[in-house]
C-alpha positions as CSV (number, residue, x, y, z in Angstrom):
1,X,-46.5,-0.5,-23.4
2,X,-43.3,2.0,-23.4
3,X,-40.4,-0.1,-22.9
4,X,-38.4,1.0,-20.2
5,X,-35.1,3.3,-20.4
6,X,-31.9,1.3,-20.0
7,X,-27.7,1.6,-19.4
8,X,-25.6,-0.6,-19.7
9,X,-22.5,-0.6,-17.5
10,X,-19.3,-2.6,-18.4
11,X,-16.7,-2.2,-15.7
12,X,-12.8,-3.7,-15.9
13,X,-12.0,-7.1,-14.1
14,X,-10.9,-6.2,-10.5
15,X,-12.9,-5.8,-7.3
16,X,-12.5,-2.0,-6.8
17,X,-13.2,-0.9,-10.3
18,X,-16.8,-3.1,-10.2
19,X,-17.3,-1.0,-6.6
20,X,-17.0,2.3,-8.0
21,X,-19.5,2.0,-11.1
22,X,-21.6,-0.1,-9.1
23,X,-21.7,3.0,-6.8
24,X,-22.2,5.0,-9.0
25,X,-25.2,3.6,-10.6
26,X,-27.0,3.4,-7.6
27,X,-26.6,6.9,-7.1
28,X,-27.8,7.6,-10.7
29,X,-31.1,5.8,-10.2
30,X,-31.7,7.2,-7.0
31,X,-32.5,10.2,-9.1
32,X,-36.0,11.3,-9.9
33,X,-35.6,9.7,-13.3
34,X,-36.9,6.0,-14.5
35,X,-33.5,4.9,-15.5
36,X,-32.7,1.0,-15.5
37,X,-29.4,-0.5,-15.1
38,X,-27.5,-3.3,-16.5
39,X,-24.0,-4.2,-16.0
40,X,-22.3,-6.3,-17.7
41,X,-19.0,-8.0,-15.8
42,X,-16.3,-9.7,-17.9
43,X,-14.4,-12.5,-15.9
44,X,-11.5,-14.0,-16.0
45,X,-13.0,-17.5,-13.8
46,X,-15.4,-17.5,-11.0
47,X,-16.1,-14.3,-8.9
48,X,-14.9,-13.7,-5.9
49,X,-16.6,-13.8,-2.4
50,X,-16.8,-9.9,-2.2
51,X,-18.0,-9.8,-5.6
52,X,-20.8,-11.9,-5.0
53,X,-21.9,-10.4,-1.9
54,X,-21.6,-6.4,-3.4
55,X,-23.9,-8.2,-6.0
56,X,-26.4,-9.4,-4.3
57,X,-27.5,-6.5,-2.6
58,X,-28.5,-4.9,-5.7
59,X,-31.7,-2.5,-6.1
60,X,-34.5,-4.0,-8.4
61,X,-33.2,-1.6,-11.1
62,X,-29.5,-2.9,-11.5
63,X,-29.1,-6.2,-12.9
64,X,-26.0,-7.8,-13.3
65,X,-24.6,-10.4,-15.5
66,X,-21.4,-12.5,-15.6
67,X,-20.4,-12.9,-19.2
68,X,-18.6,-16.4,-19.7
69,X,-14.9,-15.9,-18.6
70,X,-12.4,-15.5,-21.1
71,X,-9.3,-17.6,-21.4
72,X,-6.2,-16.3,-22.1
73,X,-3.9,-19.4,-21.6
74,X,-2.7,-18.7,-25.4
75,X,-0.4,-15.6,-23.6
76,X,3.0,-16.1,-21.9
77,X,2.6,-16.8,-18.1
78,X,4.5,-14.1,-17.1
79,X,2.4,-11.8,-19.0
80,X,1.1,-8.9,-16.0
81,X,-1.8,-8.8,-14.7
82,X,-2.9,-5.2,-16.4
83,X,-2.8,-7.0,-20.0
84,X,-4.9,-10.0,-18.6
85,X,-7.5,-7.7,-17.1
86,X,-7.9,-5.8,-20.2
87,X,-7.5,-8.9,-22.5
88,X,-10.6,-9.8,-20.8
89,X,-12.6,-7.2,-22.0
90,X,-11.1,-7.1,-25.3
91,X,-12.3,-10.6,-25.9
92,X,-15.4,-10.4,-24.5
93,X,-16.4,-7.8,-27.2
94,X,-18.5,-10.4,-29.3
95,X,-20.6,-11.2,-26.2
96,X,-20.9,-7.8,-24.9
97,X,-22.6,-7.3,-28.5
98,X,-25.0,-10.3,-28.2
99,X,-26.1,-9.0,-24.8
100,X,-26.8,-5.5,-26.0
101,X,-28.7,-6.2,-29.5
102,X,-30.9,-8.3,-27.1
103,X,-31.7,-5.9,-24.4
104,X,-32.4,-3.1,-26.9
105,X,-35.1,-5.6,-28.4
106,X,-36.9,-5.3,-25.0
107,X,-36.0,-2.2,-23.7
108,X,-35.3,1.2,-25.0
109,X,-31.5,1.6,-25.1
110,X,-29.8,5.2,-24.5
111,X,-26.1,4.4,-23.5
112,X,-23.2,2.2,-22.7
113,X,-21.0,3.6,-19.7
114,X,-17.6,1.7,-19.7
115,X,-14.7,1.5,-16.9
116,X,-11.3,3.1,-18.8
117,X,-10.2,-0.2,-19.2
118,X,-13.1,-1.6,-20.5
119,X,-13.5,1.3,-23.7
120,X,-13.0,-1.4,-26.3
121,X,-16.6,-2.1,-25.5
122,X,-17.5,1.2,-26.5
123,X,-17.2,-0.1,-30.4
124,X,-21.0,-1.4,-29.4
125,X,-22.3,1.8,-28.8
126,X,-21.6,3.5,-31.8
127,X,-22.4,0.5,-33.8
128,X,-26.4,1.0,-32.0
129,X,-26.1,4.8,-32.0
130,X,-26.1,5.2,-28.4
131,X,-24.3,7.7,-25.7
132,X,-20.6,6.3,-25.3
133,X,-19.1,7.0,-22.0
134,X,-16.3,6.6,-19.5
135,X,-16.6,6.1,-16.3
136,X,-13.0,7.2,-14.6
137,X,-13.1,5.9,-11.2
138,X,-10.2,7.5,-10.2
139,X,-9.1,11.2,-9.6
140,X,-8.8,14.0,-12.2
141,X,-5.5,14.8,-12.3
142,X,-4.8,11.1,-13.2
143,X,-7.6,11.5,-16.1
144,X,-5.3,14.7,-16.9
145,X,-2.8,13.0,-17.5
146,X,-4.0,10.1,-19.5
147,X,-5.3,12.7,-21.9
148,X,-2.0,14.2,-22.0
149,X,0.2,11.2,-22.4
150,X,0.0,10.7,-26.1
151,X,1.8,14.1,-26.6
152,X,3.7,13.1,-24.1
153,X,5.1,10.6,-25.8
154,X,5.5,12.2,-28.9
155,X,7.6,14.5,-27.2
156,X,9.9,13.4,-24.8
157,X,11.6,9.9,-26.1
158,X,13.7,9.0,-22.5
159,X,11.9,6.9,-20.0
160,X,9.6,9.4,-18.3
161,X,11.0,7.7,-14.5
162,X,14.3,8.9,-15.5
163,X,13.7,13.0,-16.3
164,X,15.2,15.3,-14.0
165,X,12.4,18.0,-14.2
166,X,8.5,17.8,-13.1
167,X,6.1,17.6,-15.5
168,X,3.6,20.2,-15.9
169,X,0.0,18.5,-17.1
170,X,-3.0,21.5,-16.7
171,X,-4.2,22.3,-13.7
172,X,-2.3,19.9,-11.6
173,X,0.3,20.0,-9.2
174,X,3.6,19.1,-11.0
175,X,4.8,15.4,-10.8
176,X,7.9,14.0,-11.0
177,X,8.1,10.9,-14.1
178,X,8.6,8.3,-11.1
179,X,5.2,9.3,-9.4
180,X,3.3,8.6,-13.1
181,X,0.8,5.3,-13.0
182,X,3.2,2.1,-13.5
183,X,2.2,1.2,-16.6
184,X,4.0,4.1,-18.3
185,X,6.7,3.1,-16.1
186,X,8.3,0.8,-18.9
187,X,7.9,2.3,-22.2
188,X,9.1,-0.4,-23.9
189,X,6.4,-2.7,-22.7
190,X,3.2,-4.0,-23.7
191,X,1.7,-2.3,-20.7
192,X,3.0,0.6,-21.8
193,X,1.2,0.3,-25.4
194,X,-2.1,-1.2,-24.5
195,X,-2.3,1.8,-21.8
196,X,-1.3,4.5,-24.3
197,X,-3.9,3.1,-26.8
198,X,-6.4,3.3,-24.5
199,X,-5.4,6.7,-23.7
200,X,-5.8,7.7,-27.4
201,X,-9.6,6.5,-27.6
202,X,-10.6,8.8,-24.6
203,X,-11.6,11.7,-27.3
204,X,-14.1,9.3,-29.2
205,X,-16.1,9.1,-25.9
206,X,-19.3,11.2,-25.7
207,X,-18.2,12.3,-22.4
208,X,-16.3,10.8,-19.3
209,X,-17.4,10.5,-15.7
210,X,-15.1,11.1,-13.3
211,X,-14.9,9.7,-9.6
212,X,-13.8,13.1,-7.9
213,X,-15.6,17.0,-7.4
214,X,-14.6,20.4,-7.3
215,X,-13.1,21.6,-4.0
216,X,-10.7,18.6,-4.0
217,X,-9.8,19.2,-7.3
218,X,-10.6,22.7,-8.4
219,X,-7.0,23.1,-10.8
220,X,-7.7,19.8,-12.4
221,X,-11.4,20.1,-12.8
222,X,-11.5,24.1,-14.3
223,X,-9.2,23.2,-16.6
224,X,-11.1,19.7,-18.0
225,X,-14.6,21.5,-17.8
226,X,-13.2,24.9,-20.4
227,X,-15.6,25.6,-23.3
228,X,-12.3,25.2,-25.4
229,X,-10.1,22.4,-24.2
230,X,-11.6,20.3,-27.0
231,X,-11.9,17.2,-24.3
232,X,-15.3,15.1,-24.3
233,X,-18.3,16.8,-21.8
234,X,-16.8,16.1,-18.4
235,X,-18.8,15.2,-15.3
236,X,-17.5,15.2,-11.7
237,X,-19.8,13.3,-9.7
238,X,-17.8,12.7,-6.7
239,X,-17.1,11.5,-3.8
240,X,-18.2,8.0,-4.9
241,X,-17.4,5.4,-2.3
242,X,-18.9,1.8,-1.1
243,X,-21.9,2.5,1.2
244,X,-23.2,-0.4,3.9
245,X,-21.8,-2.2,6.5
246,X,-20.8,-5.4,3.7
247,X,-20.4,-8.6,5.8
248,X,-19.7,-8.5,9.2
249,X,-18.8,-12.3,10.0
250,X,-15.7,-12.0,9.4
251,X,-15.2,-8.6,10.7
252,X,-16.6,-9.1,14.4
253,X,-13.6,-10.1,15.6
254,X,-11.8,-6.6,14.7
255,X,-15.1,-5.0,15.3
256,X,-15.0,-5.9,18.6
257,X,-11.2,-5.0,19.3
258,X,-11.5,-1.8,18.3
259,X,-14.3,-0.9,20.1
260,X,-12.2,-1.4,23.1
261,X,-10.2,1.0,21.8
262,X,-9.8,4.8,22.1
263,X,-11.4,6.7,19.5
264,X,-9.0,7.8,17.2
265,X,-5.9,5.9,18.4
266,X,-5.7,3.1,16.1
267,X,-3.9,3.3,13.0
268,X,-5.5,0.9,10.5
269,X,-2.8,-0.8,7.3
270,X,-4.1,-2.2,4.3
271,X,-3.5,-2.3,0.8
272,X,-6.4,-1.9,-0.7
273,X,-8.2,-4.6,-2.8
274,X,-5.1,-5.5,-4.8
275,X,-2.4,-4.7,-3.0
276,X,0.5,-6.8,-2.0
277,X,4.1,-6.7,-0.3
278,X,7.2,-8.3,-0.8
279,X,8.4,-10.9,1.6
280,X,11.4,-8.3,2.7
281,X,8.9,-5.3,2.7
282,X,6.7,-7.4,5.3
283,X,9.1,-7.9,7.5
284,X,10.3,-3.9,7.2
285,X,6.5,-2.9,8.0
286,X,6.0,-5.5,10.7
287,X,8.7,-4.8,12.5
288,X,7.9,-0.4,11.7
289,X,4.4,-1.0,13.4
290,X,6.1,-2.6,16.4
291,X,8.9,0.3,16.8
292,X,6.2,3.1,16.6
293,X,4.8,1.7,19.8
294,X,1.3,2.3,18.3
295,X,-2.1,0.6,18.1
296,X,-2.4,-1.1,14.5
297,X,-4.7,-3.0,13.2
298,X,-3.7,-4.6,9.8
299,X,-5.5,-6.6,7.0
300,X,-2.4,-9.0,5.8
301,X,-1.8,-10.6,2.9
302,X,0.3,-13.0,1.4
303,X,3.9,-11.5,0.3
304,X,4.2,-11.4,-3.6
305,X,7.0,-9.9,-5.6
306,X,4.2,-8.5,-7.4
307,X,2.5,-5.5,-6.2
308,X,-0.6,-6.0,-7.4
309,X,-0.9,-9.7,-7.7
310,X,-3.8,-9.7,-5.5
311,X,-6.3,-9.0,-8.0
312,X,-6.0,-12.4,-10.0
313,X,-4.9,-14.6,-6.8
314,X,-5.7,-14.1,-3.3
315,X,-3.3,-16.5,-2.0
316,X,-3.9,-19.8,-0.9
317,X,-1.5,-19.8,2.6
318,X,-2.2,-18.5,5.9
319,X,-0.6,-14.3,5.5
320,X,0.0,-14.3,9.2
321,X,2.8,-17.4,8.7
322,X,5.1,-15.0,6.9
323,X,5.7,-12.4,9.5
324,X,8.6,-12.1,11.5
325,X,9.0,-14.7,14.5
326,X,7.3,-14.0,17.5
327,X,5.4,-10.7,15.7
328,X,1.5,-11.1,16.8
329,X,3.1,-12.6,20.3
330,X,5.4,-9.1,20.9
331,X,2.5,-7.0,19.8
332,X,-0.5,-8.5,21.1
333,X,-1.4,-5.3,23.3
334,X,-0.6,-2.8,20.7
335,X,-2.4,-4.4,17.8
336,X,-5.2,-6.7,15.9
337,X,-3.5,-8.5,12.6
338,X,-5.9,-10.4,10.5
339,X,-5.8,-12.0,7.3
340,X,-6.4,-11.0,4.1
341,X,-9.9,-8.9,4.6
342,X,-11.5,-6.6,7.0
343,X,-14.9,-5.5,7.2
344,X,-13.5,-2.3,5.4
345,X,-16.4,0.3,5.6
346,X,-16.6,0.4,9.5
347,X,-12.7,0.3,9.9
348,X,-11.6,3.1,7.8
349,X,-13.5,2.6,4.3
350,X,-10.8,0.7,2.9
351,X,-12.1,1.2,-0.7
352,X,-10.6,4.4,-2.4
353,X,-9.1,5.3,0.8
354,X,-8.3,8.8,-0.3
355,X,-11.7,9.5,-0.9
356,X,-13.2,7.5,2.0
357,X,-10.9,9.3,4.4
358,X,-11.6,12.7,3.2
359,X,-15.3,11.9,3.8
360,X,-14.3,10.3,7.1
361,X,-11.7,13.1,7.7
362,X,-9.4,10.6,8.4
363,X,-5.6,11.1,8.0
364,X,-3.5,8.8,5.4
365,X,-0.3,7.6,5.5
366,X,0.1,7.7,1.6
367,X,2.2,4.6,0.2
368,X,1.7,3.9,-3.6
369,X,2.6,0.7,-4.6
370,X,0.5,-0.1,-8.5
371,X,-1.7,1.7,-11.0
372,X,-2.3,5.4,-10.5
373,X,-1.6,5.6,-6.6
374,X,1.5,7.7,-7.2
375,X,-0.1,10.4,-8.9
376,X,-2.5,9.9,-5.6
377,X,0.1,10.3,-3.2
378,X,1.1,13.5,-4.9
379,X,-2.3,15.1,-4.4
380,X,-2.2,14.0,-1.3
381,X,1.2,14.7,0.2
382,X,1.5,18.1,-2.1
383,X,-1.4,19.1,-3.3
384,X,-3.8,18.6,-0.4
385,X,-1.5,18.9,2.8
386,X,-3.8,15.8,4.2
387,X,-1.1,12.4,3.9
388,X,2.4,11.8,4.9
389,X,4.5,9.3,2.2
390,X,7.4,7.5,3.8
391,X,10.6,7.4,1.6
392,X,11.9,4.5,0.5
393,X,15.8,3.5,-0.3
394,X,17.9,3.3,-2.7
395,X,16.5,-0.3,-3.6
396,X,12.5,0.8,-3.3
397,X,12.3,-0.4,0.1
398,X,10.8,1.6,3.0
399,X,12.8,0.7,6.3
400,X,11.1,0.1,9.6
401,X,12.7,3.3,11.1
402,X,11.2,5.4,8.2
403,X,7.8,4.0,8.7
404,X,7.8,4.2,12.7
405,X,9.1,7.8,12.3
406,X,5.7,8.3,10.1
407,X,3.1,6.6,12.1
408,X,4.3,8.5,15.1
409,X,4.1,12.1,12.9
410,X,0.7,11.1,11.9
411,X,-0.5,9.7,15.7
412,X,1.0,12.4,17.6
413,X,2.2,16.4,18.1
414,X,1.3,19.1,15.8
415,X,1.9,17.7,12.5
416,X,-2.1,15.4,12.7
417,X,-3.7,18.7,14.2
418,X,-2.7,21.1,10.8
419,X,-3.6,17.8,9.0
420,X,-6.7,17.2,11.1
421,X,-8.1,20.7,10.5
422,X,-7.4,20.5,6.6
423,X,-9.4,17.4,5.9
424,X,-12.5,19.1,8.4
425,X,-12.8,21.5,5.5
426,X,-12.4,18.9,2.9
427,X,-15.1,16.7,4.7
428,X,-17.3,19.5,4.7
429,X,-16.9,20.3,1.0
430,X,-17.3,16.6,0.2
431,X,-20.6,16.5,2.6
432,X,-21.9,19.4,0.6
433,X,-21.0,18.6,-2.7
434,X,-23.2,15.6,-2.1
435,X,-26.9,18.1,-1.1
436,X,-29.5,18.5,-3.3
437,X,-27.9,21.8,-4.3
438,X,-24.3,20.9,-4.2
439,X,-22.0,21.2,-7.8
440,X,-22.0,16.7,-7.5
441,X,-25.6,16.6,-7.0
442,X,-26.5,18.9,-10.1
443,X,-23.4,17.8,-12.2
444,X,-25.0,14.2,-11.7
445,X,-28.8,15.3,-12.2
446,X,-27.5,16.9,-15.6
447,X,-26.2,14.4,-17.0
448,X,-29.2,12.1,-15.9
449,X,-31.2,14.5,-18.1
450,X,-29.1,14.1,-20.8
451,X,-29.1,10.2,-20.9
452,X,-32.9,9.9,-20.8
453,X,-33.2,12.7,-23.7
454,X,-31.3,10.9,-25.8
């Protein structure tokens, strides 16, 4: 009997990042192929409860498995979260082995797709002879750029937050040093170096799968996909975002405000998966959303000096105890605050919200707070024409006249109609990228080709 075709997917710890190459492998085996799929997730202690329930809606093809978590109370406890999450994959390297010498006993083994945080696993590949690649979940101008970052820093020795002029990487829009992902942000740090490392191993991949497609991207993408850049094969198979309705029980409550509401009035804050405030910036958005004097409906969280500190802890107090006095009392006509989740994909497809709005053609307040959402905001803002970004002060904090002065540019007048019609042709590019004959659909089919060939 001919033992069926297998991948194995291995994303990085974090909720988004298993999302987006769960995603995507549904979309692969969707495909007229008979492709199998098995991920495997390195933890850092027990899964969360959206984890669990993306997981357990799996098709018969995808399997996944929770390796044993890693512990990594030998490091400092200040250490960041970036270094735990990719600490967790380094060490998992020994078991990600184990589990791949025995699945290619029972099935027949053709590659090992790996989240960019995750390439250390792609050492198993080449030791088995299989296709290594990278799944990038995030845009290709951010891919740009972490190609170009090791001459970057062979060239330029200053802090890259502190240089006066733009940088120019291929076929993006230029970017200030202060807009770059934060983990370049200190080049002195051990971010910094684990992040440029990673960077450096992007060429040893077969090729790299990236989360984005053509018409949003057509500078970035032409210049990744020339005969002669001497980059890996490249693949935009985008827009990949979270389908389904995920779990409503804790979402009726703002499922049923908002249908109260009129369409297209309600402007809907969140911080994504990870995302997190200060105690300070809180109150400054709290009191922003009340000055606008529009509807709001917002997913709190529990204020943390760290902006991403959500993706190790969610918190253990009540979010809503830390706004300003008297806050869900003054506002209680204009808007819906809830804690910590929202039933994302019927709000406003909180997962990869540039993406998820584009397809929605939904307009974005753009306000980058950790890992690559700068270099977001500048697509966004300047490259697309689709997002306003409120400017912060002299300290990094946004004030609430700044952020009432955006939410009403973005709810009212002029200014959401030229954005409104831009992101109608984006969502009709994304729509069609996504048909049978659409650049996506073929980019996706070819390399589905190329896996079972192998």
């Amino acid at each position: 009997m001919e033992k069926p075709t297998h991948i194995v997917i291995v994303p990085s710890p974090g909720f988004s990042h298993l999302v987006s190459i769960i995603e995507f492998s549904k979309r692969l085996i969707q495909l007229p192929n008979d492709l199998h799929v098995t991920c495997l997730i390195p933890t850092l202690g027990s899964p969360s409860k959206p984890t669990n329930a993306i997981l357990q809606t799996l098709p018969s093809k995808i399997h996944a498995t929770f390796l044993p978590p890693i512990q990594n109370h030998d490091l400092p406890q200040d250490t960041p979260t970036t270094v735990h999450l990719q600490l967790a994959v380094t060490r998992s390297v020994p078991l990600i082995r184990d589990a791949l010498k025995s699945l290619s006993s029972s099935s027949r083994l053709v590659a090992m797709v790996v989240d960019l945080f995750a390439n250390d696993a792609l050492v198993c590949a080449k030791e088995l002879n299989i296709l290594s690649l990278i799944y990038f979940p995030s845009s290709a101008m951010t891919f740009s750029f972490c190609l170009y970052l090791p001459k970057l820093d062979q060239t330029i020795s200053a802090q890259f937050r502190h240089l006066t002029e733009p940088i120019q990487i291929s076929g993006c829009v230029p970017i200030h040093g202060r807009d770059l992902p934060k983990p370049v942000q200190d080049r002195t740090s051990q971010v910094y170096e684990l992040f440029l490392q990673r960077c450096k191993k992007l060429h040893l991949a077969d090729g790299i799968i990236v989360n984005s497609f053509r018409d949003i991207e057509t500078g970035p993408i032409r210049a990744l996909t020339e005969e002669k850049s001497g980059y890996p094969s490249v693949y935009p198979v985008g827009p990949i975002i979270q389908n389904g309705s995920g779990n409503l029980t804790n979402g009726s409550e703002c499922l049923k405000w908002l249908n109260n509401q009129v369409p297209n009035s309600v402007l809907y804050v969140s911080f994504g998966s990870g995302g997190t405030l200060s105690q300070d910036q809180l109150n400054e958005l709290a009191l922003g959303l009340e000055l606008s004097g529009q509807k709001f409906l917002w997913v709190v969280r529990e204020p943390s000096e760290s902006t991403n500190s959500a993706y190790l802890n969610s918190g253990n107090n009540d979010p809503l105890r830390f706004l300003p006095y008297g806050f869900c009392d003054r506002t209680k006509e204009e808007g819906l605050v809830v804690a910590s989740w929202a039933p994302q994909i019927q709000i406003h497809c909180g997962w990869n919200s540039t993406l998820e709005s584009i397809m929605n053609g939904i307009p974005l307040i753009a306000w980058p707070l950790f890992a690559e959402q700068g270099m977001n905001a500048v697509t966004l803002t300047d490259g697309l024409r689709v997002a306003l970004r409120p400017k912060a002060n002299e300290n990094g904090l946004v004030e609430r006249e700044e952020i009432a002065k955006v939410i009403r540019r973005l709810m009212e007048g002029e200014e959401r109609r030229e954005i409104g019609r831009r992101l109608q042709k984006l969502k009709n590019a994304a729509a069609e990228t996504m048909q049978e004959e659409g650049s996506s659909t073929k980019t996706l089919m070819h390399l589905a080709v190329h896996l079972m060939d192998n």
